[in-house]
Structures are given as structure tokens and as C-alpha cells.
C-alpha positions as CSV (number, residue, x, y, z in Angstrom):
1,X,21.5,12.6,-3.3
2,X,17.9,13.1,-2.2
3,X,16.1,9.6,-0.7
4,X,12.4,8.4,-0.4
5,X,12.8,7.0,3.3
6,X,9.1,7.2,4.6
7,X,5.2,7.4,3.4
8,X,2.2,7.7,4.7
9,X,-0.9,6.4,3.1
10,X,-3.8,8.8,3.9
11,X,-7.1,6.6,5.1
12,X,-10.4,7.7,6.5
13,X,-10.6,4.7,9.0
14,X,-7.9,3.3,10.5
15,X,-10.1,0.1,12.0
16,X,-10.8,-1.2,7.8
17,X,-8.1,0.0,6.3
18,X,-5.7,-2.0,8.9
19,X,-8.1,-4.6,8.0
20,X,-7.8,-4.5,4.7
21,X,-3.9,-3.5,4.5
22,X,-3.5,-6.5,7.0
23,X,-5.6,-8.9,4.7
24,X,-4.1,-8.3,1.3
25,X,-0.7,-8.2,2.0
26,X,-0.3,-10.6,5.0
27,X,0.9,-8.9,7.4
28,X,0.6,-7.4,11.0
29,X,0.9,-4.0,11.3
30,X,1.6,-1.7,14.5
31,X,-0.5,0.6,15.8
32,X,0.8,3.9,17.2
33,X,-0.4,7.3,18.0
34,X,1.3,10.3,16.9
35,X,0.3,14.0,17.4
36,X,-3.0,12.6,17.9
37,X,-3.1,11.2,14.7
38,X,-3.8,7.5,15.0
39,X,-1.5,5.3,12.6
40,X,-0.4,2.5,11.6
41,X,3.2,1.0,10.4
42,X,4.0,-1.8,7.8
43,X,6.7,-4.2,9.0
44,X,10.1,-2.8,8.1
45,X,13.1,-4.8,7.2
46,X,16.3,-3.3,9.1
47,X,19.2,-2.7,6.2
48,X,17.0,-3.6,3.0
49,X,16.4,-1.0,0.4
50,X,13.0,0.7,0.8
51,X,10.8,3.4,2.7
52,X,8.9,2.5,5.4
53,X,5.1,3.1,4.9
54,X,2.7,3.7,7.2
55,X,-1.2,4.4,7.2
56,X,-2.3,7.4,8.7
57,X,-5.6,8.9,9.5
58,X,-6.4,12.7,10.5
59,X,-7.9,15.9,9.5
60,X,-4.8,16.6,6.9
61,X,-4.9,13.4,5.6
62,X,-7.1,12.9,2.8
63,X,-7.5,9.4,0.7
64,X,-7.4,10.0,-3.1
65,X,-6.6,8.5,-6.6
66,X,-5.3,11.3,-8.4
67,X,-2.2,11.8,-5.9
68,X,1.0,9.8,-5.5
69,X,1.2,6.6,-6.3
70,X,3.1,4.4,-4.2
71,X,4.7,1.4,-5.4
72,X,4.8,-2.2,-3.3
73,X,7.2,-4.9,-4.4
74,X,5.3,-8.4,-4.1
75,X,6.3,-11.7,-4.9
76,X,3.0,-12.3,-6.6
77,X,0.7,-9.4,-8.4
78,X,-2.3,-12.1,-9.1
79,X,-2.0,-13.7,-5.7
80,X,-2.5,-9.7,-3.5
81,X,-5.1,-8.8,-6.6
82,X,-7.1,-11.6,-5.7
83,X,-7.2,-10.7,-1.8
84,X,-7.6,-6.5,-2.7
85,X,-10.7,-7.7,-4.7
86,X,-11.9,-10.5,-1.6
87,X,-12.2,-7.6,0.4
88,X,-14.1,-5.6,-2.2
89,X,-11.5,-3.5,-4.1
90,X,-11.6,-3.0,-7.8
91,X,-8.7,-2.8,-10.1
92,X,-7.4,0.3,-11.7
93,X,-4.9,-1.0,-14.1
94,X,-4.5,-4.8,-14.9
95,X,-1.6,-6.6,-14.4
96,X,0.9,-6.0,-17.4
97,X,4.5,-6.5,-18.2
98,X,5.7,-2.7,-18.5
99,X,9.6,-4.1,-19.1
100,X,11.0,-7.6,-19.9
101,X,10.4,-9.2,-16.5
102,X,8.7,-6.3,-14.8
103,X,5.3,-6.2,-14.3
104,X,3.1,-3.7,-12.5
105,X,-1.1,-3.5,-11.4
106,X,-3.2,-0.9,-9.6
107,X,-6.6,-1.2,-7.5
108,X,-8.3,1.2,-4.9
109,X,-7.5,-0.1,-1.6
110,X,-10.3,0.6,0.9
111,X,-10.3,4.0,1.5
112,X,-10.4,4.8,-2.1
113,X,-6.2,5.5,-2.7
114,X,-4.6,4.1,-6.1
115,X,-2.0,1.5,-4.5
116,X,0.0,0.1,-7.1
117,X,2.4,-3.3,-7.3
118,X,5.5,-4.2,-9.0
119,X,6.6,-7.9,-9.8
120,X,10.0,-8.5,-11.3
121,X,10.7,-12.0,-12.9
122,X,12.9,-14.4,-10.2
């Protein structure tokens, strides 16, 4: 069994896309340096299903929309669309139901990666 336990989001400035990443998803992330690469981790939730994500900025890492796309759960699609575009995003793919009560979106985040968002039915 292979598992997806960590990603890194490639940005070009770590200051806004914190910012931004902070903003649209309420949250507080932490700050670290690694290799000299300056980064930046989501909160994680010990036990619960899920990779950790963190943002990452350096010579190797390179923002883009044509690459993976990674996938965050939220309670609310319209409610994070609504802050991604606040802080000047657009969106990529508008909210849709893709299965019965499973809906996905896209938008650029602020360093110009595809982040996309899944909503199931509660």
C-alpha cells in the first residue's frame, strides 16, 4: 500500500502567500526553515486521515497550474471562494456537484497554483 502523507505547495513569496493561505482558509500557519528553504506548515490534526501540506518557497520550487492538483476538504466551497476571490484570486472551475453529495471548485491561489476544494454533503 503506497500513502500520500505530505505536500508541499510551491510559492514565490512566502510573506503573501501565508497571507493569503492564512486568509482564505482561517488558519495560522507555522513558519520553519528547512535546508534554507523558508516554509510554511498547515495545522495538522494528530490521527485524522490526511497529508500534511505545507507551503514552500526556493529555487526548485516553482508555482504552476498545469501540475498536481491538490485537493482541500472544507466545510464550505462558497464561503473559502468568497475569501480566495477577497484577496484577488480568480476561479478556475466553479463550484459543481461531481457525485451525489460531492462537490468540488478550483481558483489560483496567489502565487498562480490551481488549489482545488472538495465539499461532501453533511
Amino acid at each position: 500500500m503506497v500513502e500520500v502523507r505530505y505536500l508541499e505547495i510551491p510559492v514565490r513569496d512566502i510573506d503573501r502567500a501565508v497571507a493569503f493561505y492564512e486568509a482564505v482558509f482561517t488558519v495560522t500557519l507555522e513558519r520553519v526553515t528547512v535546508d534554507g528553504y523558508a516554509m510554511a506548515h498547515f495545522p495538522t490534526n494528530e490521527g485524522q486521515q490526511g497529508a500534511d501540506v505545507t507551503l514552500a518557497q526556493g529555487d526548485v520550487y516553482v508555482p504552476m497550474k498545469s501540475g498536481v492538483i491538490v485537493y482541500f476538504s472544507v466545510a464550505s466551497i462558497d464561503a473559502v471562494i468568497a475569501r480566495a476571490k477577497q484577496r484577488g484570486s480568480s476561479v478556475l472551475y466553479d463550484k459543481k456537484e461531481v457525485a451525489p453529495g460531492l462537490w468540488v471548485a478550483e481558483f489560483e491561489d496567489s502565487e498562480g497554483n490551481r488549489i482545488a476544494l472538495s465539499q461532501r454533503a453533511r
